[in-house]
KOLZADREN-663504 format. One record per residue: residue in one letter; x, y negated, z of N, C-alpha, C in turn. Coordinates in Angstrom, 2 decimals. Example, Ala and Ser with C-alpha at 12.3 -4.5 7.8 and 13.67 -1.06 7.14 Angstrom:
2
[atom "A"; [13.19; 5.69; 7.80]; [12.30; 4.50; 7.80]; [13.20; 3.30; 7.80]],
[atom "S"; [12.85; 2.25; 7.08]; [13.67; 1.06; 7.14]; [12.90; -0.03; 7.87]],
END
This chain:
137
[atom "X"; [118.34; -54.82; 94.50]; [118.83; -56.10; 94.04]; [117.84; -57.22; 94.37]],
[atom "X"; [116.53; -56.87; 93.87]; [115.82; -57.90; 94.18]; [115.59; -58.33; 96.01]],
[atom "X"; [115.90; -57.70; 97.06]; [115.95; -57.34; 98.07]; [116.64; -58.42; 98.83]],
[atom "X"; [117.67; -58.06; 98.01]; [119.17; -59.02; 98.40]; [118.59; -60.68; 98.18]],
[atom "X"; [118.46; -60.36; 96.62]; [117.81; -61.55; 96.56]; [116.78; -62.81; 97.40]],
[atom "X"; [115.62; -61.74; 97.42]; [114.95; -62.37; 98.45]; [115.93; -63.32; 100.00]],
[atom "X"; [116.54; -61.83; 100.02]; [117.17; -62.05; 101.30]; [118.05; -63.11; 101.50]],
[atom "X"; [118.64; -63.71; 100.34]; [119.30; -64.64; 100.23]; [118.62; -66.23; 100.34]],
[atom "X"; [117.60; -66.32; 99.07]; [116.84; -67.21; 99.45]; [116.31; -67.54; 100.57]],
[atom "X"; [116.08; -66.89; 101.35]; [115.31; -67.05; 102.80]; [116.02; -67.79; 103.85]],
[atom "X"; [117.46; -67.02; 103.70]; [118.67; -67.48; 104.40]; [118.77; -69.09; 103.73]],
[atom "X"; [119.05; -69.37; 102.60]; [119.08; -70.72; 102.65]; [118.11; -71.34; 103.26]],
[atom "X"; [117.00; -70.89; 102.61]; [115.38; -71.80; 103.20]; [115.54; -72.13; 104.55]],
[atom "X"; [115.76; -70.99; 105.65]; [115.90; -71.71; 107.28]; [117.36; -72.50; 107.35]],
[atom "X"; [118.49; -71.88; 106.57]; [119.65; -73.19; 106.96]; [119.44; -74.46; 106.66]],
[atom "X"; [118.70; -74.56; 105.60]; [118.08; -76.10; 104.92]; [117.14; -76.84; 106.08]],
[atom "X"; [115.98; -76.26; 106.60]; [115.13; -76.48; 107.64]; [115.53; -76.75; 109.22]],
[atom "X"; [116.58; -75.69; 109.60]; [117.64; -75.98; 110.76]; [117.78; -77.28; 110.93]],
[atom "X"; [118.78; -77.88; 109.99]; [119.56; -79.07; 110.00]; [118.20; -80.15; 111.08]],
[atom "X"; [119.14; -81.00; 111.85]; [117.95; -81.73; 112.64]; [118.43; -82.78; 111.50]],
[atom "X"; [117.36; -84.04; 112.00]; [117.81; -85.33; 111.03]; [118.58; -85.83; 111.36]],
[atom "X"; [119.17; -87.43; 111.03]; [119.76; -88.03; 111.61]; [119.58; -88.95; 112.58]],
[atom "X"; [119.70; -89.71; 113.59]; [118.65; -90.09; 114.28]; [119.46; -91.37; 114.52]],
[atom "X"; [118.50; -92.86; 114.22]; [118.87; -93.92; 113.95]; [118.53; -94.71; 115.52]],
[atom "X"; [119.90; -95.70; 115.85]; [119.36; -96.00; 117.56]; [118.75; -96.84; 117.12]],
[atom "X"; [117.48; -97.30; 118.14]; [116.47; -98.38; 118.28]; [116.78; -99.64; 118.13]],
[atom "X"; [115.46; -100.60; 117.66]; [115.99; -101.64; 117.26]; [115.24; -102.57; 119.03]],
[atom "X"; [116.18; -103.37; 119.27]; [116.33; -104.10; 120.63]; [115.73; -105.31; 120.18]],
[atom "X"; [114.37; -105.67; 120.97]; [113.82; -107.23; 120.29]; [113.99; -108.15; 121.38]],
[atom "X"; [114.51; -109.02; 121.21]; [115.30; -110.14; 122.36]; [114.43; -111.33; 121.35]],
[atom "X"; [113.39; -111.74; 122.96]; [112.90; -113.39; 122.65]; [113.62; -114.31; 122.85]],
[atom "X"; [113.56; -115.42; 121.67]; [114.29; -116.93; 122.05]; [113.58; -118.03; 121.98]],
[atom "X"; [112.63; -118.24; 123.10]; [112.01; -119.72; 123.01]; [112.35; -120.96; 122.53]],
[atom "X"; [111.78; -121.65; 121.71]; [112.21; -122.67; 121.17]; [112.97; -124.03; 122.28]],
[atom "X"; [114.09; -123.73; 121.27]; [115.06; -125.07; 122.39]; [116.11; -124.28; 123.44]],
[atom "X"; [115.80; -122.67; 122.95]; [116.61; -121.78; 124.16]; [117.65; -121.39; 122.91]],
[atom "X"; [118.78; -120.71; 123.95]; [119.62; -120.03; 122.87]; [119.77; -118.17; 123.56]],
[atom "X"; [120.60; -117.38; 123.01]; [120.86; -116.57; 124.02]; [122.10; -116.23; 123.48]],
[atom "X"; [122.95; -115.10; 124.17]; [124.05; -114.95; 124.16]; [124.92; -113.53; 123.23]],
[atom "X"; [125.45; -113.44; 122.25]; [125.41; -111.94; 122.09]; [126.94; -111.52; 121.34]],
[atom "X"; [127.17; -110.71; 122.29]; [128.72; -111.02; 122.68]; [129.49; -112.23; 122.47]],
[atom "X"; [130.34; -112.60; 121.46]; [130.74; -113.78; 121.81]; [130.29; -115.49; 121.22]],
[atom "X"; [129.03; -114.57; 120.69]; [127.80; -115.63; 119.38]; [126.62; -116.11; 120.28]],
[atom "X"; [126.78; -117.63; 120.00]; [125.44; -118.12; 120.72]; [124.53; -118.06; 119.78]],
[atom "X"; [123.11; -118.09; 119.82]; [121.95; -118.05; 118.38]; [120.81; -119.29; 119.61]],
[atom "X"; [121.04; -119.85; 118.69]; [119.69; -121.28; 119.42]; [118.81; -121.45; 118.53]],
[atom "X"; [117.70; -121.77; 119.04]; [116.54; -121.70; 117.79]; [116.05; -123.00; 118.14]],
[atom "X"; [116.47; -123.69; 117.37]; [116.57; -125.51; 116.88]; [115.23; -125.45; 117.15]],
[atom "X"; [114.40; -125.38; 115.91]; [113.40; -126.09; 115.13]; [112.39; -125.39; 114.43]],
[atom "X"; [111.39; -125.53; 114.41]; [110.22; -125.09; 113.51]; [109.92; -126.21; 111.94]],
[atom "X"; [110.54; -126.09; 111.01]; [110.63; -126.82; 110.39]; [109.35; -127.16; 109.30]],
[atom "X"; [108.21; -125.87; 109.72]; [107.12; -125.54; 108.58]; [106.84; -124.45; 108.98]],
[atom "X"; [105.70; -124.83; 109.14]; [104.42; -123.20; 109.64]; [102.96; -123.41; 108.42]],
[atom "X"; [103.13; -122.84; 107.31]; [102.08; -122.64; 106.47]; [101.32; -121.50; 106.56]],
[atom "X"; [101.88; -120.29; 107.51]; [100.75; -119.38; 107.48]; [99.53; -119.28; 107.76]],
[atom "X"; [98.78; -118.62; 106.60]; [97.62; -118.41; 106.94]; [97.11; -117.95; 108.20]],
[atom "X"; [96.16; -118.54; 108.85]; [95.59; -117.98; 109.81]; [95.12; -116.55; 110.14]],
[atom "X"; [95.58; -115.59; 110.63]; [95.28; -114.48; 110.90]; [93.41; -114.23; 110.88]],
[atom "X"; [92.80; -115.07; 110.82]; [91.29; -114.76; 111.16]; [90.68; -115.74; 110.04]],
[atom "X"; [91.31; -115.74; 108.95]; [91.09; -116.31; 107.98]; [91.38; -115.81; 106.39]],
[atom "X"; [90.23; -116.15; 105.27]; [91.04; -115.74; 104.23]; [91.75; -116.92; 103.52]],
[atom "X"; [93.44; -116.37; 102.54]; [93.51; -117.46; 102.51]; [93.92; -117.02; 100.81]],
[atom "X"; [94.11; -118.02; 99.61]; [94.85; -117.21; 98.45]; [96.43; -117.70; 98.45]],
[atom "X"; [97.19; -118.05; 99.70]; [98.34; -117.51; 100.01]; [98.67; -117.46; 100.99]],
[atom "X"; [99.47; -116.50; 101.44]; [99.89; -116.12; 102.70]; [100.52; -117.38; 103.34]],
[atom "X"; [101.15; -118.03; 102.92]; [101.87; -118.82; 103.65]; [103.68; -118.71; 103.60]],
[atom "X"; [103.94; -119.72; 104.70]; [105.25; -119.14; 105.53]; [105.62; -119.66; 106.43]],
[atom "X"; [106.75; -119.42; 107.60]; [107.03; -120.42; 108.54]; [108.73; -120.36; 108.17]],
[atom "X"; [108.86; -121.47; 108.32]; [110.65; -121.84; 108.34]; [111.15; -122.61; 109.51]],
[atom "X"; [112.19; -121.77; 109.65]; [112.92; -122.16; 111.30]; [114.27; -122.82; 111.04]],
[atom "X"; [114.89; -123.45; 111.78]; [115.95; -124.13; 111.69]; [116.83; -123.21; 112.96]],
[atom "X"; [117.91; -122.57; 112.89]; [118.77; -122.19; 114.30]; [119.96; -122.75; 114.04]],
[atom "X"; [120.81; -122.39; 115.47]; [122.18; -122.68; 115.56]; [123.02; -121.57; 115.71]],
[atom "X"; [124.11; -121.29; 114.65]; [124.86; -119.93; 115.42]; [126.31; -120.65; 115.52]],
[atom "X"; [126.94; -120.38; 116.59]; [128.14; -120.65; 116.74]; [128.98; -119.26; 117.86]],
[atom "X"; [130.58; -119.09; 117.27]; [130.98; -118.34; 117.94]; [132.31; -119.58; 118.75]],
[atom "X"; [132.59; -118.85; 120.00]; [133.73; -119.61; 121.52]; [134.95; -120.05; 119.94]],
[atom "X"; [134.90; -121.28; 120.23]; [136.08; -122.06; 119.43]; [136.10; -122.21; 118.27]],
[atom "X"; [134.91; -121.89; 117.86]; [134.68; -122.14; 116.12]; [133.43; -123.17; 115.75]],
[atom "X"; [133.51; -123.50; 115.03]; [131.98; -124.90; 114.24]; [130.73; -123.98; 114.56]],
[atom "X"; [129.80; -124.84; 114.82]; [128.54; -124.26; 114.97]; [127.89; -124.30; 113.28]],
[atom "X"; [127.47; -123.64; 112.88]; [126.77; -123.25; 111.58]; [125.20; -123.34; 111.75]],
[atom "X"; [124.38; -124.18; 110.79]; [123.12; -124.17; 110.92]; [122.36; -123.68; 110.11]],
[atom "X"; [121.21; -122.76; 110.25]; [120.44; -121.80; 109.22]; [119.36; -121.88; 108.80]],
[atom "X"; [118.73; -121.86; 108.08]; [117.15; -121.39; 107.99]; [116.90; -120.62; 107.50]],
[atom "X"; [115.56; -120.02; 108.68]; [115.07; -118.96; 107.74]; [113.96; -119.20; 107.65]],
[atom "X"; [113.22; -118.22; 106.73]; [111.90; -118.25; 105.95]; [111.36; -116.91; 106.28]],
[atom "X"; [110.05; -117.16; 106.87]; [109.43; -115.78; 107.17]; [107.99; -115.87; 106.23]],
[atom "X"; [108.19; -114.92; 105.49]; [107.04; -114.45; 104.43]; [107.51; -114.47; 103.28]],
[atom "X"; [106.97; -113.49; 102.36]; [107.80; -113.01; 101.05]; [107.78; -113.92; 100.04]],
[atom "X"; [109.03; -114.23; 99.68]; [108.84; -115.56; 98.56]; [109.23; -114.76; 97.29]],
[atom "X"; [110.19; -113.66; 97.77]; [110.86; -112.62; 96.66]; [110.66; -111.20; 96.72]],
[atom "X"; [109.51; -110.97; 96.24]; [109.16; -109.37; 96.68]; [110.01; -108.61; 96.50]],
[atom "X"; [111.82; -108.65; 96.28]; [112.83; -107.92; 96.73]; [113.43; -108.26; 98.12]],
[atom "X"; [113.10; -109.54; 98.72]; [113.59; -110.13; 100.21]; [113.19; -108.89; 101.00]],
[atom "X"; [114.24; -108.86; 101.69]; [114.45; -108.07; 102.83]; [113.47; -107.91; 104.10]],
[atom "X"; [113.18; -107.24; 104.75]; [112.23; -107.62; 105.97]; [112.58; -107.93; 107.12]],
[atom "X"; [114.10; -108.22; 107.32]; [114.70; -108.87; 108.48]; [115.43; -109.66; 108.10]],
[atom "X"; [115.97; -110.95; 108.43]; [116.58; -112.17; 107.77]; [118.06; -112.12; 108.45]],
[atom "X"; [119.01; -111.72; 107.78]; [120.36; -111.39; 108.63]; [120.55; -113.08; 109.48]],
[atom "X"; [121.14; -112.64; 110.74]; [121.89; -113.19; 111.63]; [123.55; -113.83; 111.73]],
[atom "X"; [123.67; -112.33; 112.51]; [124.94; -112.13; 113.03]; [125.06; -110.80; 112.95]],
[atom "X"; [126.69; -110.94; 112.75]; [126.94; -109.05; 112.47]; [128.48; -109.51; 113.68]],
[atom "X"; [128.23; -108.78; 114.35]; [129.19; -108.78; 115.49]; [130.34; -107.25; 114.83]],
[atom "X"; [131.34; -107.30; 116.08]; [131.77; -105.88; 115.47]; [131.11; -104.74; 116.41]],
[atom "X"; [129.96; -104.65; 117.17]; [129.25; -103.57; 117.58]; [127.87; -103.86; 117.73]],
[atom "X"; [127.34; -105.27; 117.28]; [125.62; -105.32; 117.03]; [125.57; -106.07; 115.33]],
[atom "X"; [124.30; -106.04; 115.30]; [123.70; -106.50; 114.09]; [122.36; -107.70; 114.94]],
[atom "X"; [122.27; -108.94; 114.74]; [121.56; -109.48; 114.84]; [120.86; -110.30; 113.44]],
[atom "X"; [119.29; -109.93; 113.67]; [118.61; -110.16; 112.76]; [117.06; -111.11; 112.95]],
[atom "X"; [116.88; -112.05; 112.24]; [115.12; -112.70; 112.90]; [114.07; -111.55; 112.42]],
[atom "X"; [113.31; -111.34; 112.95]; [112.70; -110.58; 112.86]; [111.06; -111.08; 112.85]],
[atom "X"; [110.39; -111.88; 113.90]; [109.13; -112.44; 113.88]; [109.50; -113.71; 114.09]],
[atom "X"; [108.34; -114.54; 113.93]; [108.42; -115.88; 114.20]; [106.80; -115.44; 115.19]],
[atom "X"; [106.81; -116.25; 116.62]; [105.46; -115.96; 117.57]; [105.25; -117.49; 117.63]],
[atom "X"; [104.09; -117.83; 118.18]; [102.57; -116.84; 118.00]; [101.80; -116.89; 116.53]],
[atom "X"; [101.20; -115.92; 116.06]; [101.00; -116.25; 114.54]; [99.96; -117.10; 114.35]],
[atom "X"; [99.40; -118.08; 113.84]; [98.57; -118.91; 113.80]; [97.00; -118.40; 113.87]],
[atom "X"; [96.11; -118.74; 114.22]; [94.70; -118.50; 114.47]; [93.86; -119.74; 114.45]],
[atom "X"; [92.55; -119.98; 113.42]; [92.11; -121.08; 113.14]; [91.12; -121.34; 114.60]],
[atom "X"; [91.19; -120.71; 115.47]; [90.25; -120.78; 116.75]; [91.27; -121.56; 117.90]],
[atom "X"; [92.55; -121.31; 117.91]; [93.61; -121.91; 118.79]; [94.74; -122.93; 118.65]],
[atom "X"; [94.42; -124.15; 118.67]; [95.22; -125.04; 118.38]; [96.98; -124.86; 118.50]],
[atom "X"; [98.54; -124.26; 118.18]; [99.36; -124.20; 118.52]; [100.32; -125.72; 118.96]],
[atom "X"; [100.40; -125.33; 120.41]; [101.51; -126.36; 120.58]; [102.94; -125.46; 120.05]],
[atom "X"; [103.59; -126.61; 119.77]; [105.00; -126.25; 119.10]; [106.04; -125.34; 120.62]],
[atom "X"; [105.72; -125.92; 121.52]; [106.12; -125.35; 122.90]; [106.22; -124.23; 122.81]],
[atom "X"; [105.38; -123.37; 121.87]; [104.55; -122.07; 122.36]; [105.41; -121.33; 121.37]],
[atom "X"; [106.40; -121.80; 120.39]; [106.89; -120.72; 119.54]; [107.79; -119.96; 120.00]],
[atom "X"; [108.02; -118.96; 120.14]; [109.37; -118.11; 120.23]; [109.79; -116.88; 118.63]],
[atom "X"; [111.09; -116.91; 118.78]; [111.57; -116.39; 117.79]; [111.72; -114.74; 118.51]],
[atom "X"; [111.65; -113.54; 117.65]; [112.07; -112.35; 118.54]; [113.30; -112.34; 117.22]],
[atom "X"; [114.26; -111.82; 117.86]; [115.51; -111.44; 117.15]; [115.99; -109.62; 117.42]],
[atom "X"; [116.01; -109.11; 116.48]; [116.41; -107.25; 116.37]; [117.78; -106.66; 116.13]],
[atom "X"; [118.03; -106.64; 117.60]; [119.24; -105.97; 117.98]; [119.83; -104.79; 117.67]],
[atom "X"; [120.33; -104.31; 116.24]; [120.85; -102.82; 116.28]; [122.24; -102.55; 116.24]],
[atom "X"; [122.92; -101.77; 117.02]; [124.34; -101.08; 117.02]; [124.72; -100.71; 116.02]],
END
């Protein structure tokens, strides 16, 4: 009896272990230079404006992080263009870590970074920002 037993447990133990995981597709990071838009399926996403860059300098201490807030444009072929902002850095330590977009019916577009991150050694021209946006199916 105890035999069986064993024998049973064991059998679950490798069917449990077998199983592979689930495997999640990659997230796609598409840059949008400021003043550019890009295209994604039938949604344009333009990234207006830098409306506020308070982050702390990466090579600096600071007693707050900061944040940067962006101004974009999303519009879909024959509909009002809609204008957004987002806010990058935690204002709500339940906020999410990607700032929804666009939800197409086969992508998910999301802001994801705001570039280049500030450094008290390198003056930023505003020229120089690009947004990366995270493409998942």
């Amino acid at each position: 009896m105890k035999f069986k037993l064993v024998l049973l447990l064991s059998l679950i133990t490798l069917i449990g272990y077998s199983q592979e995981p689930s495997v999640r597709s990659p997230k796609i990071l598409m840059k949008i230079p400021l003043g550019k838009s890009i295209l994604l399926e039938h949604h344009t996403i333009k990234f207006v404006e830098v409306l506020e860059d308070s982050r702390c300098p990466k090579d600096a201490n600071c007693i707050w992080a900061g944040r940067a807030k962006i101004l974009v444009e999303i519009s879909l072929e024959g509909m009002e263009t809609i204008q957004k902002e987002i806010i990058f850095g935690k204002v709500n330590p339940n906020e999410s870590d990607y700032l929804f977009l666009v939800n197409t019916s086969l992508k998910k577009a999301s802001a994801y970074q705001l570039n280049p991150y500030p450094s008290s050694e390198y003056n930023l021209d505003t020229k120089e920002y690009v947004l990366l946006i995270a493409i998942e199916n």
